[in-house]
C-alpha positions in Angstrom: -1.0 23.8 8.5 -4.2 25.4 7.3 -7.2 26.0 10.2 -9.4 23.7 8.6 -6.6 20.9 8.3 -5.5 21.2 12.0 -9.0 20.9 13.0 -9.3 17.9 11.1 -6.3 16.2 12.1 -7.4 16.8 15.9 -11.3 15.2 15.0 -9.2 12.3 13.5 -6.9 11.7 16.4 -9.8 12.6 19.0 -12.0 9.7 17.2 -9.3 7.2 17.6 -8.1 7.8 20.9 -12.0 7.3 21.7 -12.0 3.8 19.3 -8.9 3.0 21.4 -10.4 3.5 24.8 -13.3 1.3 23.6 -10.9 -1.5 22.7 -9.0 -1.5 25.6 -11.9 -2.0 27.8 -12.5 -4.9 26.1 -9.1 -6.2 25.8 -8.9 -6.0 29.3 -11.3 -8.3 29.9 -9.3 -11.5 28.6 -5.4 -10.3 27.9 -2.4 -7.8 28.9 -1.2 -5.8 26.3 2.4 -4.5 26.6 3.3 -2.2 23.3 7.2 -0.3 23.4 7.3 1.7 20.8 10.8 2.8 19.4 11.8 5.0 17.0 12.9 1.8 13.7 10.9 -0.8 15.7 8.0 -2.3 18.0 7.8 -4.6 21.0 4.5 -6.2 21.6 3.6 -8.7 24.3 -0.1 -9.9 24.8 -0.5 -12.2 27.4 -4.0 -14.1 27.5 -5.8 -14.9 30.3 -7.8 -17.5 28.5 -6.4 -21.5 28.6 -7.9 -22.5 24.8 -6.2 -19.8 22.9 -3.0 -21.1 20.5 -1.2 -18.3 20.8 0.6 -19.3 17.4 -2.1 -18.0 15.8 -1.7 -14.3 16.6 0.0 -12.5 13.6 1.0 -8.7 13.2 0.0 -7.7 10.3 2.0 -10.6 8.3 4.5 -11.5 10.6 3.9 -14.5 13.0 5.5 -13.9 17.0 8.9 -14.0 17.3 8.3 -16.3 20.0 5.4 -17.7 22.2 4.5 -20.0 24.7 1.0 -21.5 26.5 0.1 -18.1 27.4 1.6 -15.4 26.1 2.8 -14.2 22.1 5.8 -11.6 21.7 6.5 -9.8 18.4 9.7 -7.8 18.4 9.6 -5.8 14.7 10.6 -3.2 13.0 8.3 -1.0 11.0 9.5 -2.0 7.6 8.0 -5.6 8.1 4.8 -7.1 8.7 3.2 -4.2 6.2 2.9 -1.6 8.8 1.5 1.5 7.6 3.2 4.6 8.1 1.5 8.1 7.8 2.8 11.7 7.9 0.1 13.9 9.2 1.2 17.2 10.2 4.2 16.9 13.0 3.3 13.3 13.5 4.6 10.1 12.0 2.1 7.3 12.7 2.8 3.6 12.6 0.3 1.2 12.7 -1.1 -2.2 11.9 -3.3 -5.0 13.1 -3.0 -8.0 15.6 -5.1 -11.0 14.6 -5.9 -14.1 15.9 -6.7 -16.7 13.2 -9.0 -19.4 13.7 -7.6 -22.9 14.2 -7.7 -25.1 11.4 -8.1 -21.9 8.9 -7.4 -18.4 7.9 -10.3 -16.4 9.1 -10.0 -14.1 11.7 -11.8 -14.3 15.1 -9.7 -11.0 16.5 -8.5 -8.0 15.2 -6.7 -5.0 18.2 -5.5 -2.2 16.1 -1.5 -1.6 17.0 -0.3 2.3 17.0 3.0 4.2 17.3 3.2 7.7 17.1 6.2 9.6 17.1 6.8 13.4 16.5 8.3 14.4 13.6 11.4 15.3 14.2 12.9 19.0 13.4 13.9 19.0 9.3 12.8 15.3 8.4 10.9 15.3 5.0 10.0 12.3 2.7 12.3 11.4 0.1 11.5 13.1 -3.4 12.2 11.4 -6.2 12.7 13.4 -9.9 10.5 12.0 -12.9 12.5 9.8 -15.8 10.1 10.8 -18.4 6.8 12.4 -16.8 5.6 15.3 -14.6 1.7 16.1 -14.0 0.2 18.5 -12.4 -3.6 18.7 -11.5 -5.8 20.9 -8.8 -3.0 21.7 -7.3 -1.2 18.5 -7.2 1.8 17.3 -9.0 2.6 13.9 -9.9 5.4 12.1 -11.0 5.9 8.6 -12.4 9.6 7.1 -13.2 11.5 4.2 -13.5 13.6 3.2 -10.9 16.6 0.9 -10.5 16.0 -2.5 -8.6 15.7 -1.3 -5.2 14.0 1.9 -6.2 16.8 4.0 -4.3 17.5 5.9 -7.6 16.4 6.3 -11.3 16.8 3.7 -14.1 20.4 3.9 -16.2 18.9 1.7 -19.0 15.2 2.0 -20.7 15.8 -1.8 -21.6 15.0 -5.0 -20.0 15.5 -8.7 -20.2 12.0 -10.8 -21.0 11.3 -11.8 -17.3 13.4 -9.2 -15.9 11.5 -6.8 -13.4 10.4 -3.4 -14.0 10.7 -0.8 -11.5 8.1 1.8 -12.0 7.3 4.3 -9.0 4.5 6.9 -9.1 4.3 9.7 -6.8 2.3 12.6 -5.6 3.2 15.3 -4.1 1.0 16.3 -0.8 2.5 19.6 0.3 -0.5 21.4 1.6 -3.1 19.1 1.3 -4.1 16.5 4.0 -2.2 12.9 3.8 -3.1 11.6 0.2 -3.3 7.8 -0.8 -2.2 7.3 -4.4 -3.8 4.2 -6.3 -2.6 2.6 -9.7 -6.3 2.3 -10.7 -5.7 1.2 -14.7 -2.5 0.4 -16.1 -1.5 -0.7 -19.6 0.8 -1.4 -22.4 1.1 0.1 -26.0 3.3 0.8 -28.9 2.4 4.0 -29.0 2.3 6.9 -26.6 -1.2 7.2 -27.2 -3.4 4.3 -25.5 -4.5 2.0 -27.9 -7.9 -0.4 -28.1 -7.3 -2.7 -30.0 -3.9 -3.8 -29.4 -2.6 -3.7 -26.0 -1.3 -5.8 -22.8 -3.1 -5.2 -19.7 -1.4 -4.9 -16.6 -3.9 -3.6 -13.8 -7.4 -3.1 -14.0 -10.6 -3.5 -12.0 -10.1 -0.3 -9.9 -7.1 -1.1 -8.8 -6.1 -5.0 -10.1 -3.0 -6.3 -10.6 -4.2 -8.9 -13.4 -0.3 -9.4 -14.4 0.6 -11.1 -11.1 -1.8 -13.5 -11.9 0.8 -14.9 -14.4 3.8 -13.6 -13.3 5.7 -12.3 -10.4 4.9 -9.0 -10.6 4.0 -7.4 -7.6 3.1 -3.9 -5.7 5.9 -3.7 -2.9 4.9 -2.7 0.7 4.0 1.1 1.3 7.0 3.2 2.7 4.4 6.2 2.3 0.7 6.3 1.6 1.4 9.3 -1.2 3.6 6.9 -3.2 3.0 3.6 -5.4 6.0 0.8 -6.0 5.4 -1.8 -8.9 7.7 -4.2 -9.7 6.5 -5.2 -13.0 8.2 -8.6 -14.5 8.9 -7.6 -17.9 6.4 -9.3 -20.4 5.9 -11.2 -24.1 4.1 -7.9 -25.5 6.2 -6.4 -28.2 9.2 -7.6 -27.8 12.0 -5.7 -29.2 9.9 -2.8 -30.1 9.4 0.6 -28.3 6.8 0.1 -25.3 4.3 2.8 -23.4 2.9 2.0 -19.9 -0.1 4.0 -19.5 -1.8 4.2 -15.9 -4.4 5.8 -14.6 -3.4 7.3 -11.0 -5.9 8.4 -8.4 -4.9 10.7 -5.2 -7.1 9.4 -2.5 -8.1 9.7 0.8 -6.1 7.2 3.5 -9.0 6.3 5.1 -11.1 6.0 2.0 -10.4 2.2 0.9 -12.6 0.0 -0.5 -13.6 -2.2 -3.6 -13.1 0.6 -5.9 -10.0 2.4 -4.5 -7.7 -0.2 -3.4 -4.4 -2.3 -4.3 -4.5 -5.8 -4.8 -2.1 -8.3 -5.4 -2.8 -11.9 -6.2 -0.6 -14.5 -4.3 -0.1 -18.4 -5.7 -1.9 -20.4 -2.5 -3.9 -17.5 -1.0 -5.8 -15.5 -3.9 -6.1 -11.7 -3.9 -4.5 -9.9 -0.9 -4.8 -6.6 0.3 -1.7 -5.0 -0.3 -2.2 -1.8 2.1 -3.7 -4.3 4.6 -3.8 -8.1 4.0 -6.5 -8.4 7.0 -9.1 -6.7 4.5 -8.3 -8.5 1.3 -11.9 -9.2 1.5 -11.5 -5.9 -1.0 -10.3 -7.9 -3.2 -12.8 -10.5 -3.9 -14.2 -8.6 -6.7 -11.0 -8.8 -8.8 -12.5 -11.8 -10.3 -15.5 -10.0 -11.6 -16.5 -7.0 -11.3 -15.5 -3.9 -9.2 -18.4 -1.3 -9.5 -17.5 2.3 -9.1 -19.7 4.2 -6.6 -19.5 7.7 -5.7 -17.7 8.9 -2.5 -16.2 11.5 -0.4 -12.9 11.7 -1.0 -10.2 14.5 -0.6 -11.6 17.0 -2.5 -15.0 17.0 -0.9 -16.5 15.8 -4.4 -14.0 12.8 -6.1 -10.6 12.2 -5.9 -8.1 13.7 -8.3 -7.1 11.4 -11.3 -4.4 11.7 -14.0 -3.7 10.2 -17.1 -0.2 9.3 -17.2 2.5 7.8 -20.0 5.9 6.2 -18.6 8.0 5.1 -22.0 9.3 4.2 -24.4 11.0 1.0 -23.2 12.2 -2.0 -24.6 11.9 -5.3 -23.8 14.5 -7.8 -25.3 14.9 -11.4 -25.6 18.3 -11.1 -23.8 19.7 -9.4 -21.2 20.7 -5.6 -22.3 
């Protein structure tokens, strides 16, 4: 680890251990906080010292307590629910997420306690890699990938072809190495005939810095984060040249983590709620704009200047009327 990225590793956890401190003054004011953090999972009691809370109301992240009663919620998870974020930095793995309490009678929340595991890493432990199907990029110093996978994204596709409301499995990747934890974004993403983008005849898939306009009409989705350097999409396979050869073009951005906002985000839109926050649900205030318009802006980011954007093609594919 380079001398500049140690030191900025130790400001980040110095800053939150101070946030943290802050918090728990407070908290201590009207609730006891029990956190057991284990290696696959969490335990989490709060118990309130306040007689109108509904303790029902308390969620972690997106899972409500595994059980509660007048005073007192208990969550007992592991870290692949609820959309906890987890975060390689240096020889740390960090879990986290948020606790809310939801107003009765509505979905706004009143109370938000951030919820953090940290864990060294342990001695040989790497993320999995996963070798492109059709596509390698590399750019200041950073190489991406972008494949399709098979359904539960554990390996590469066997078949370029799928059934018309099939899924899609498409993962991009990026590879940190060096560089400080990187966020990678599907910020435009669409669908040609050719493997040159097209204008005037195309099927768009995500858009508005970071959209995902299909699942408005479909159930396509982007899955939960395993890793902040990695994008899932499961993409429901669409009525856009069907039976003829089909590019996905996309338009990845490498990102800092802690750089979210209306213009660098992931958004999913959910039949009953709207737009949701896919990399935290508790700020899909983000994706409000989806609707109109999300404005670019100019901001830090992991190069100091912008963040680092490629161009890239995943294709050709077929879509077919039946199965393959």
């Amino acid at each position: 680890m380079s001398a500049l990225r140690a030191c900025s590793v130790m400001m980040a956890f110095i800053w939150h251990s101070a946030l943290l401190l802050i918090l728990a003054s407070d908290v201590a004011v009207y609730a006891d906080v029990k956190l057991d953090c284990k290696p696959d999972f969490v335990s989490l009691v709060w118990t309130e010292r306040r007689h109108q809370a509904d303790m029902s109301r308390f969620r972690l992240g997106t899972c409500v307590p595994t059980s509660s009663s007048a005073r007192e919620a208990t969550f007992n998870v592991e870290y692949i629910d609820c959309h906890f974020r987890t975060m390689v930095t240096g020889d740390k793995i960090v879990h986290s997420n948020d606790l809310v309490y939801l107003s009765p009678g509505s979905q706004v929340q009143t109370f938000v306690h951030p919820v953090i595991c940290v864990f060294d890493r342990p001695k040989g432990w790497a993320p999995i890699r996963y070798d492109p199907t059709f596509t390698t990029y590399g750019q200041s110093g950073l190489v991406f990938h972008m494949a399709l996978m098979n359904d539960d994204f554990t390996a590469l596709a066997e078949s370029t072809r799928f059934a018309l409301g099939s899924f899609i499995p498409i993962m991009a990747h990026v590879e940190e190495d060096t560089h400080q934890p990187l966020l990678l974004l599907m910020e435009e993403c669409i669908a040609t005939t050719t493997p040159e983008p097209q204008t005037d005849h195309f099927y768009n898939i995500i858009g508005n810095k970071g959209c995902l306009l299909d699942s408005k009409m479909s159930r396509s989705r982007f899955e939960p984060r395993e890793r902040s350097s990695e994008v899932k999409l499961s993409l429901q396979a669409f009525r856009f040249a069907v039976e003829e050869e089909v590019f996905i073009h996309c338009k990845l951005v490498a990102w800092d983590p802690d750089g979210i906002d209306m213009t660098k985000k992931a958004c999913n839109f959910v039949k009953g709620q709207g737009w949701v926050l896919v990399d935290n649900p508790v700020h899909s205030n983000l994706c409000d704009c989806c609707e109109t318009n999300c404005k670019s802006r100019w901001s830090r980011s992991v190069s100091g200047k912008r963040g680092v954007v490629q161009n890239a093609v995943l294709g050709p594919l077929t879509i077919t009327e039946v199965g393959p």
